[in-house]
C-alpha positions as CSV (number, residue, x, y, z in Angstrom):
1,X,38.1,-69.2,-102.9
2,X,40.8,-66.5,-102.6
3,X,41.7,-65.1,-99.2
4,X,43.8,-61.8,-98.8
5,X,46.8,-61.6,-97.3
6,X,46.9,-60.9,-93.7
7,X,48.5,-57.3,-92.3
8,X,52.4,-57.4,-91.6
9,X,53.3,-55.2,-89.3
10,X,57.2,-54.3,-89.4
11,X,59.6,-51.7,-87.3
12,X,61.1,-48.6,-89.6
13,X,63.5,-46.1,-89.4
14,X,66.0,-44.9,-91.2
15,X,68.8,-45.3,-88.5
16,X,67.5,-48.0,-86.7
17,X,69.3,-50.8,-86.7
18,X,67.1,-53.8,-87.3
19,X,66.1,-52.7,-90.3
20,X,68.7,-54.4,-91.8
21,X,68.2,-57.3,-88.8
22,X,66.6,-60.7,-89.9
23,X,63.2,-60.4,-88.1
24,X,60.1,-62.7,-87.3
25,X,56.4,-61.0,-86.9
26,X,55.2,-61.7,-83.6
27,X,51.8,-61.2,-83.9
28,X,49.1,-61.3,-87.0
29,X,45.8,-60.0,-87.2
30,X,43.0,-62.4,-88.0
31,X,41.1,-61.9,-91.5
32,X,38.0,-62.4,-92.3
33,X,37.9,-60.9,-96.2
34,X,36.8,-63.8,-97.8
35,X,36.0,-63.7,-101.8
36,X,33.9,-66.1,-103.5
37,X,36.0,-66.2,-107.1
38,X,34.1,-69.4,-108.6
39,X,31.4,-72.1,-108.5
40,X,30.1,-75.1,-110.2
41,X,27.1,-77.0,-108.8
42,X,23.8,-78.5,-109.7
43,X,21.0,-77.5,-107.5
44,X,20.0,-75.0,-104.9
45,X,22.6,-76.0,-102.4
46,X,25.1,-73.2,-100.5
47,X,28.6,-72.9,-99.5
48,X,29.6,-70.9,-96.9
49,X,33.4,-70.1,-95.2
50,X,33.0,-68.8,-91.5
51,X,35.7,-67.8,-88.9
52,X,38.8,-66.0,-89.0
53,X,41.8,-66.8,-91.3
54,X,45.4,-66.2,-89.4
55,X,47.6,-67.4,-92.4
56,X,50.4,-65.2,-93.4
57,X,49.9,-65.4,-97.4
58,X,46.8,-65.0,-99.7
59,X,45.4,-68.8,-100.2
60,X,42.9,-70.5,-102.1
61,X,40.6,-72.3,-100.6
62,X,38.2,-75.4,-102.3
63,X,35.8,-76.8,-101.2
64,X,33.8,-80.2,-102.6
65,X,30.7,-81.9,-101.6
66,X,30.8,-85.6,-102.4
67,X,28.2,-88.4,-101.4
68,X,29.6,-89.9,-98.3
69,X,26.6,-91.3,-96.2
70,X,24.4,-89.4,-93.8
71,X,20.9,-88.3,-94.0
72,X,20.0,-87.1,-97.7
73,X,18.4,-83.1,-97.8
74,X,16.4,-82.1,-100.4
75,X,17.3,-78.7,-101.9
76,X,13.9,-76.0,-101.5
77,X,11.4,-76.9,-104.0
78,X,11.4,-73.9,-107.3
79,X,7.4,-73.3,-107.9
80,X,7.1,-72.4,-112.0
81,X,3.6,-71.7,-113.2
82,X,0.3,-69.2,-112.2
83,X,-1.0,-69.3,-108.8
84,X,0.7,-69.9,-105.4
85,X,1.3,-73.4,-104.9
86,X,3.6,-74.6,-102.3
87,X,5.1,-78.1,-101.9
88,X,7.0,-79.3,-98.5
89,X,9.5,-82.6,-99.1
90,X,9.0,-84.7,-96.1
91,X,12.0,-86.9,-96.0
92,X,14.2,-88.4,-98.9
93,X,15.3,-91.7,-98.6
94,X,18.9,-92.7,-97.5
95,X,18.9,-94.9,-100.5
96,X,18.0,-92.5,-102.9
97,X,20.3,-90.9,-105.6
98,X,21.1,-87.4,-106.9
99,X,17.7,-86.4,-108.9
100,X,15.9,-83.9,-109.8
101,X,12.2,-84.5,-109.6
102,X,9.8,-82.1,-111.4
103,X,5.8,-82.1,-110.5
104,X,3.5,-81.3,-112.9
105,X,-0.2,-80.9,-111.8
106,X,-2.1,-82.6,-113.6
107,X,-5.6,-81.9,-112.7
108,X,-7.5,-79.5,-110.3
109,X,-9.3,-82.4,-108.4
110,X,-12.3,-81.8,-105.9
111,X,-12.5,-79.4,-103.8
112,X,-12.3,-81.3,-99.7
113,X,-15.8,-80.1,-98.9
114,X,-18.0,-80.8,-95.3
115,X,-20.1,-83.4,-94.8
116,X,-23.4,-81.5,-94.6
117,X,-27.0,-81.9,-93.6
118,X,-29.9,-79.7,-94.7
119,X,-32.5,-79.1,-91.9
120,X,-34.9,-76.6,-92.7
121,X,-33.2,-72.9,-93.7
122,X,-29.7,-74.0,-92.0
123,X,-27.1,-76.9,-92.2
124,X,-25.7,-78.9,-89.6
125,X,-22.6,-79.0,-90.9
126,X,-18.9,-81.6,-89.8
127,X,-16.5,-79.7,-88.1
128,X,-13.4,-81.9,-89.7
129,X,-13.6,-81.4,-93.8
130,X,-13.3,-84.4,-96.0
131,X,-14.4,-88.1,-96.4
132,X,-14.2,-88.6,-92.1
133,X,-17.6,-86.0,-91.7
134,X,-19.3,-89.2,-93.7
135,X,-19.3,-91.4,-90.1
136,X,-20.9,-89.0,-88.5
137,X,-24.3,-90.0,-87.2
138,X,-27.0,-88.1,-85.4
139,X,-30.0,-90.0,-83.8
140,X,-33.0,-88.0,-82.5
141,X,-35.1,-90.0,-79.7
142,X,-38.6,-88.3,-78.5
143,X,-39.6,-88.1,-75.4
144,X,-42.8,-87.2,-75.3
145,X,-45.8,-87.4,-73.0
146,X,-49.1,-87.7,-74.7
147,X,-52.4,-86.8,-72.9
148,X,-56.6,-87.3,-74.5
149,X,-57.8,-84.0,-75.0
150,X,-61.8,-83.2,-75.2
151,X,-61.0,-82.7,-79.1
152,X,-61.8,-84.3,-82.2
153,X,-61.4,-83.2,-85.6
154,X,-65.3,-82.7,-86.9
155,X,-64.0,-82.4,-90.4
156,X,-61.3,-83.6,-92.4
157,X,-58.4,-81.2,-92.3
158,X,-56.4,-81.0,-95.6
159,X,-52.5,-80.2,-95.7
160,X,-52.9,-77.8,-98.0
161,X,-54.9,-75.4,-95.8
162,X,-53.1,-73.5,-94.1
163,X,-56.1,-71.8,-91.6
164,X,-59.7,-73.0,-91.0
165,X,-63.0,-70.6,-89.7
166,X,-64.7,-72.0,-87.3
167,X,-65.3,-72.7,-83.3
168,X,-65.2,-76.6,-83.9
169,X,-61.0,-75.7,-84.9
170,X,-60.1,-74.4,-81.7
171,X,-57.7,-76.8,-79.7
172,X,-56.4,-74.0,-77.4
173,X,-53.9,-72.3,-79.5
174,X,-53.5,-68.6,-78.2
175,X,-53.7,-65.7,-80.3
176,X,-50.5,-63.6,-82.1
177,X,-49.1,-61.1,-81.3
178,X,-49.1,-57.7,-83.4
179,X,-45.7,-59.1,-85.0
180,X,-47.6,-62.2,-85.7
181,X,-45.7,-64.1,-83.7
182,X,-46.9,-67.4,-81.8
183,X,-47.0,-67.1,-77.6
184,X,-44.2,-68.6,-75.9
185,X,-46.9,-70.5,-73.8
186,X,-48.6,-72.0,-76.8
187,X,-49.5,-75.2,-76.1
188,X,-48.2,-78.2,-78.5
189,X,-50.6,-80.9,-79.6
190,X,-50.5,-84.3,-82.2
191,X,-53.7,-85.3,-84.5
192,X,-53.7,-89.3,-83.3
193,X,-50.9,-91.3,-84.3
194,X,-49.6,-88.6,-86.6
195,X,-45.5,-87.8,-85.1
196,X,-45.7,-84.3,-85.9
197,X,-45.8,-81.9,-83.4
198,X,-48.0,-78.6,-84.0
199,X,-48.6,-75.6,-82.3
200,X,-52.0,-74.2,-82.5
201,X,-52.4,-70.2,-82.9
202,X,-55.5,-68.1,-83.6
203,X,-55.9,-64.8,-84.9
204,X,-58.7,-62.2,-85.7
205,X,-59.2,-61.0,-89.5
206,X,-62.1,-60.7,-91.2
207,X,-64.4,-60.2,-88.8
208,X,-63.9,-64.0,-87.6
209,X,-61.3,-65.8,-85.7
210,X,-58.9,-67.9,-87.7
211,X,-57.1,-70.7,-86.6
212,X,-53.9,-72.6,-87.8
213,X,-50.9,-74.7,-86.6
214,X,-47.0,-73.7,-86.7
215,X,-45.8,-75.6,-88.8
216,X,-48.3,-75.9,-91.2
217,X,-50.2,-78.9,-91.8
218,X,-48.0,-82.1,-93.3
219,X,-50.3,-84.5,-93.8
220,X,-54.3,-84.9,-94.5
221,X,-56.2,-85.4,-91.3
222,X,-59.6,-86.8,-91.3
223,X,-62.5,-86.2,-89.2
224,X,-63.0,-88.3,-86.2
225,X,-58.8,-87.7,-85.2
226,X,-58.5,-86.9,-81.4
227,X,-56.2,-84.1,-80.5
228,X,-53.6,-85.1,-77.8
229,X,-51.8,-82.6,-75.7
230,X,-47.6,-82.9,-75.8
231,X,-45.4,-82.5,-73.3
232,X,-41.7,-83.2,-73.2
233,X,-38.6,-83.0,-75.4
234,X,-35.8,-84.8,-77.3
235,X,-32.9,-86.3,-76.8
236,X,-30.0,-85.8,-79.7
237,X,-27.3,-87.8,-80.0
238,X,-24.3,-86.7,-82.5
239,X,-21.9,-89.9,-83.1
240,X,-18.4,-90.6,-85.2
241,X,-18.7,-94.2,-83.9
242,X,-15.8,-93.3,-81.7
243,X,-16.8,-89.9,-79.9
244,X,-20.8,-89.5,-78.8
245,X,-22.6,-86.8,-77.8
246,X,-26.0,-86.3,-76.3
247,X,-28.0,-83.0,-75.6
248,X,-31.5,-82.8,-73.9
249,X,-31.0,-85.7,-71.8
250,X,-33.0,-83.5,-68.9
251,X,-32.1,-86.9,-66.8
252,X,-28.2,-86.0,-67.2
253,X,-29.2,-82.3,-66.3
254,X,-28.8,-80.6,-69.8
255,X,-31.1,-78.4,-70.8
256,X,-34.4,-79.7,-72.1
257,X,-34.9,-79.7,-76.3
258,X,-38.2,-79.0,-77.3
259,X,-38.0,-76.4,-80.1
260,X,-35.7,-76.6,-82.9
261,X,-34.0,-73.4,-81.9
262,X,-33.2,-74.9,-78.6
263,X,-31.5,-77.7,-80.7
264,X,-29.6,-75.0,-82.9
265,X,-28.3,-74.0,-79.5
266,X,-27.2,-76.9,-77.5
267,X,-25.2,-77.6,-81.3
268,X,-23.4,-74.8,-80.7
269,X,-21.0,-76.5,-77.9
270,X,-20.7,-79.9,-80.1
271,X,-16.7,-80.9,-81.4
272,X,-18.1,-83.1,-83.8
273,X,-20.8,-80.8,-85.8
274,X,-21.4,-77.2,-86.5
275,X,-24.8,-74.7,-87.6
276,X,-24.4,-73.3,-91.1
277,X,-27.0,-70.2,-91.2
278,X,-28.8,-67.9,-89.1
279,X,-30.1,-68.9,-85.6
280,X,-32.8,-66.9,-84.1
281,X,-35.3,-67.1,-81.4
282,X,-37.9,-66.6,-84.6
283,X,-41.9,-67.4,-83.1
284,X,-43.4,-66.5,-86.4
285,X,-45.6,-69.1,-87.9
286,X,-43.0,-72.0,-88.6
287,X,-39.8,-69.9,-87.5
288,X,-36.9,-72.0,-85.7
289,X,-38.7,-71.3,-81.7
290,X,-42.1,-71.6,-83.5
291,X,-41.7,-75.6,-84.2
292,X,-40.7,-78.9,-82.5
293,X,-37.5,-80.4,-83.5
294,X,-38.3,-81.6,-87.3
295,X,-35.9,-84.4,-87.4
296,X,-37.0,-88.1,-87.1
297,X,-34.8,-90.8,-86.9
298,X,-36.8,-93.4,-85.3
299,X,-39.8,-95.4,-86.9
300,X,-43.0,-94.2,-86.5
301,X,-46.9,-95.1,-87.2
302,X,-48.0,-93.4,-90.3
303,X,-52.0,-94.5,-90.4
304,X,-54.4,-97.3,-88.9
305,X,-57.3,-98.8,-91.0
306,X,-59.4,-101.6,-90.6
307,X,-62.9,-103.0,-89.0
308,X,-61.4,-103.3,-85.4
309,X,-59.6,-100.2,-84.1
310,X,-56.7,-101.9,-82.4
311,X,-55.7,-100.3,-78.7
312,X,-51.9,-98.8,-77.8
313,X,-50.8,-99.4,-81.4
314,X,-46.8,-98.3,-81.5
315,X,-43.9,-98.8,-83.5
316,X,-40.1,-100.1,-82.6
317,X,-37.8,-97.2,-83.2
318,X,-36.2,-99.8,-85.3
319,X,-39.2,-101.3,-87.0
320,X,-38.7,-101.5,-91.0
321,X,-40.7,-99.0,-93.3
322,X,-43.6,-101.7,-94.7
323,X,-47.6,-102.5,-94.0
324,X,-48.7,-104.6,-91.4
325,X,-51.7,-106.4,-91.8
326,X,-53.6,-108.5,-89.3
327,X,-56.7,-111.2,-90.0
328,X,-58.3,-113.2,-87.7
329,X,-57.9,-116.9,-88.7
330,X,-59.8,-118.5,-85.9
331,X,-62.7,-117.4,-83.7
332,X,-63.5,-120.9,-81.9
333,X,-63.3,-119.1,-78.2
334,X,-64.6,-115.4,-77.9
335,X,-63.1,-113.1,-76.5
336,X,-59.6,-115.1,-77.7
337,X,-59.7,-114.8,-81.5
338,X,-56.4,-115.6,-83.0
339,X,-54.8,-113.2,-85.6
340,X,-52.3,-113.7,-88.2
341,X,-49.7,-111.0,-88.4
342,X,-48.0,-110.2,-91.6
343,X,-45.1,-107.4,-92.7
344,X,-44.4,-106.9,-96.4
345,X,-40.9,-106.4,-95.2
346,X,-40.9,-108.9,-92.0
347,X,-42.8,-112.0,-93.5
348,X,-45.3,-113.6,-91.4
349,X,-44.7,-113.0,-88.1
350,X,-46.4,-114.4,-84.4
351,X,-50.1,-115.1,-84.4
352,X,-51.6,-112.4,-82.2
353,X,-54.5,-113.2,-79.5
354,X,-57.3,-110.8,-78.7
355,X,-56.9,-109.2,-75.6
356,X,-53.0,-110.1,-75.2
357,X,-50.5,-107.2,-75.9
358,X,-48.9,-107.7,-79.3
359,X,-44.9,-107.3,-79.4
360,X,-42.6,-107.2,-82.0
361,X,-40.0,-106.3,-83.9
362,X,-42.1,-105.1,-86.4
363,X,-45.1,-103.6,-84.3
364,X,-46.9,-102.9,-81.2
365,X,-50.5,-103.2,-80.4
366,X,-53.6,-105.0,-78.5
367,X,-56.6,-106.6,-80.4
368,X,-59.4,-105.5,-77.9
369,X,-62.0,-107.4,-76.5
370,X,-65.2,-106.9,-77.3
371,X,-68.1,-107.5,-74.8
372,X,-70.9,-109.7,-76.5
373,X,-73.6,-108.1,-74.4
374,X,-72.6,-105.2,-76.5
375,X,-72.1,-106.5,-79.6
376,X,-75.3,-109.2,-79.5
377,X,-74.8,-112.4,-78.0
378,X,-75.0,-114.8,-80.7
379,X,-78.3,-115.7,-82.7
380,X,-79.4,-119.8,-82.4
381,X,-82.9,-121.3,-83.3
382,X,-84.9,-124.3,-83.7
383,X,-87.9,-126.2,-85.1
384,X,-91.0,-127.5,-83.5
385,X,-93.3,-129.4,-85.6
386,X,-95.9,-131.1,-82.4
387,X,-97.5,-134.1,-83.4
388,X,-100.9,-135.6,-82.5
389,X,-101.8,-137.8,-79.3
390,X,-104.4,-139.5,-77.4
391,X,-105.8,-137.8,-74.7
392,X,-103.6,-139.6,-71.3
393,X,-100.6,-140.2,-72.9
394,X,-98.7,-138.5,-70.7
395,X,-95.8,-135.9,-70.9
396,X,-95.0,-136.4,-74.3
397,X,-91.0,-136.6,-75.3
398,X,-89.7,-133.4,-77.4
399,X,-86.2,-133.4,-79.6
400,X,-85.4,-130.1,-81.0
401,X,-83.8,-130.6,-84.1
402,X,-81.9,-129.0,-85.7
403,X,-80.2,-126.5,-83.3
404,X,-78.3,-123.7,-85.2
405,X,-75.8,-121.6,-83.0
406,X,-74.1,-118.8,-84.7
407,X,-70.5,-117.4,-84.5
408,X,-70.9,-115.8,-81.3
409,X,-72.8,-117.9,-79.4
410,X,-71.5,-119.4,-76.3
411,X,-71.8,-122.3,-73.8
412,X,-74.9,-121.9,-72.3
413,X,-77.9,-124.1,-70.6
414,X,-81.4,-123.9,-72.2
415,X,-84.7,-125.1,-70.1
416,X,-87.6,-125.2,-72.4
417,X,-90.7,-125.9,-70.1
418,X,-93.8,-127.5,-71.1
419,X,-97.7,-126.2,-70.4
420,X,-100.9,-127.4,-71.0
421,X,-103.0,-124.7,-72.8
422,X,-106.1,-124.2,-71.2
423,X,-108.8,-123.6,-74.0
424,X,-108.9,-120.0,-72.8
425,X,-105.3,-119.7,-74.6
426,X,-106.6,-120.2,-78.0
């Protein structure tokens, strides 16, 4: 660095007499014209001179930056290429020595996406991006009231129809509107053990009243099904396994969640998860305020079959996805069969006993009793071969033999009484 030379400030005249005088300045101005003349360095690194120089003659000044402990800086990284990438240097080592590192990207990677869910015409979609939106959990637990209805199906209703013609398909479903929208009243209903909530509509075309269900039909119903009114919502829990959430719990004052657009709502409020799409109060036929919440995350009863129509048959909500099949294996006492219970998942489980309420991991249900008055009280018979006698024997002494009892016959006490015939009784 050179540095100019400072002012000098001197007394003149021609007839003054100092001017010959040995003098000393008393004052000097302070510079501050400073000229960079020359540097060598390796990096991005900058030197800069600051303050005021008071020296009397032009100096040069050098300066040298030398390793000599302290915290290591990294200069400010140079991006070379296409695009706008930017890279930030954290912290270098106090052990490290003078480099230079050079990057080179090697490959574009995967985009960090959301963990997403696809429900319908929307996604419920993780607020934070990447791998931690895959410990996200959301459990849905009904609570639902069913009630009989005076209904049964009188046909079998196939999924793929969508409307049926017809007085014997009216379950109470109210009529659309001129936007063919559902009622806001309409009432919800179930087809027996079937999960799926529908609500029933009705509407004049034709000449004749049609009737349907919102959403449509998901699986085949057959004729003889009771229809059983539905009241109640659902509970929805939203999990990371370290944060939980719950909406609908009606108990804990929330709003109640019936329809999946009340769902879509109470969402909106949730840290963990977020709505992709359009949410609308949409009562069309299937549309988001037309339809019960269409997630299930519990277990539930998909059919029944058998001889013996078992009573209050349920599933746990964490009952495995198999068959369960019950045989009766002893009928020594009626009215207290015992059943074998076996899962294809679960193995053999408890032996069940008519009339006793069935629990278990697996299922839920009663065998019921039957009442043998009802169902014909057992058949038993006998031979009676009478043999010849004197007249004044006496009484004579009868064995009946052999006595067959059938399956449902039951301890019992028999008189036979004996007569004399009269001749009139031949």
């Amino acid at each position: 660095m050179a540095v100019m030379p400072s002012v000098q400030r001197f007394l003149s005249g021609r007839h003054n007499l100092a001017r010959t005088a040995a003098l000393a300045a008393s004052s000097v101005r302070a510079s501050r014209a400073i000229e960079r003349v020359a540097a060598q360095r390796s990096g991005g690194g900058r030197v800069r001179l600051a303050g005021d120089y008071t020296g009397h003659e032009a100096a040069d000044v050098q300066v040298r930056i030398s390793a000599a402990g302290g915290v290591p800086r990294a200069s400010v990284p140079q991006f070379v290429g296409v695009g706008n990438g930017q890279l930030t240097v954290a912290a270098v080592d106090a052990g490290a020595p003078l480099q230079s590192i050079t990057l080179t990207l090697a490959d574009l990677g995967v985009a960090t996406a959301h963990a997403v869910l696809d429900v319908r015409e929307v996604q419920l979609r993780a607020r934070a991006p990447g791998a931690v939106g895959n410990s996200i959990r959301l459990s849905v637990e009904p609570r639902l009231v069913r009630t009989p209805t005076a209904w049964a199906l009188l046909a079998d209703w196939p999924a793929g129809t969508a409307v049926q013609t017809g007085p014997q398909w009216d379950f109470g479903g109210l009529p659309l509107n001129a936007q063919q929208e559902l009622d806001a009243a309409s009432p919800r209903i179930q087809f027996g053990s079937d999960p799926q909530v529908y609500r029933p509509w009705r509407r004049f075309k034709d000449g004749a009243w049609q009737f349907g269900l919102s959403p449509a039909l998901e699986r085949n119903v057959p004729a003889g099904t009771p229809v059983l009114a539905v009241t109640g919502g659902y509970v929805v829990t939203v999990t990371d396994g370290v944060a939980s959430e719950t909406f609908g719990d009606v108990d804990a004052a929330q709003p109640a969640i019936a329809r999946f657009h009340d769902l879509l709502l109470a969402l909106a409020d949730s840290a963990l998860v977020e709505v992709a799409g359009v949410v609308a109060a949409d009562r069309t036929v299937g549309g988001q305020a037309a339809i019960d919440v269409p997630l299930r995350t519990q277990a539930w009863l998909l059919a029944l079959g058998g001889k013996v129509a078992l009573a209050g048959a349920a599933v746990p909500p964490g009952a495995p996805t198999q068959a369960v099949t019950l045989r009766c294996i002893n009928d020594d006492v009626v009215g207290a069969e015992r059943w074998s219970v076996a899962g294809d998942v679960s193995g053999t489980l408890p032996v069940a006993t008519t009339g006793v309420p069935y629990v278990s991991a697996a299922a839920l249900f009663t065998v019921p009793r039957i009442d043998p008055a009802a169902a014909g009280s057992g058949r038993w018979s006998f031979k009676f071969r009478p043999a010849a006698r004197e007249a004044g024997e006496g009484v004579p002494s009868i064995c009946l033999r052999p006595f067959r009892l059938g399956r449902n016959a039951v301890p019992r006490t028999v008189t036979f009484t004996y007569t004399n015939l009269s001749s009139a009784d031949f």
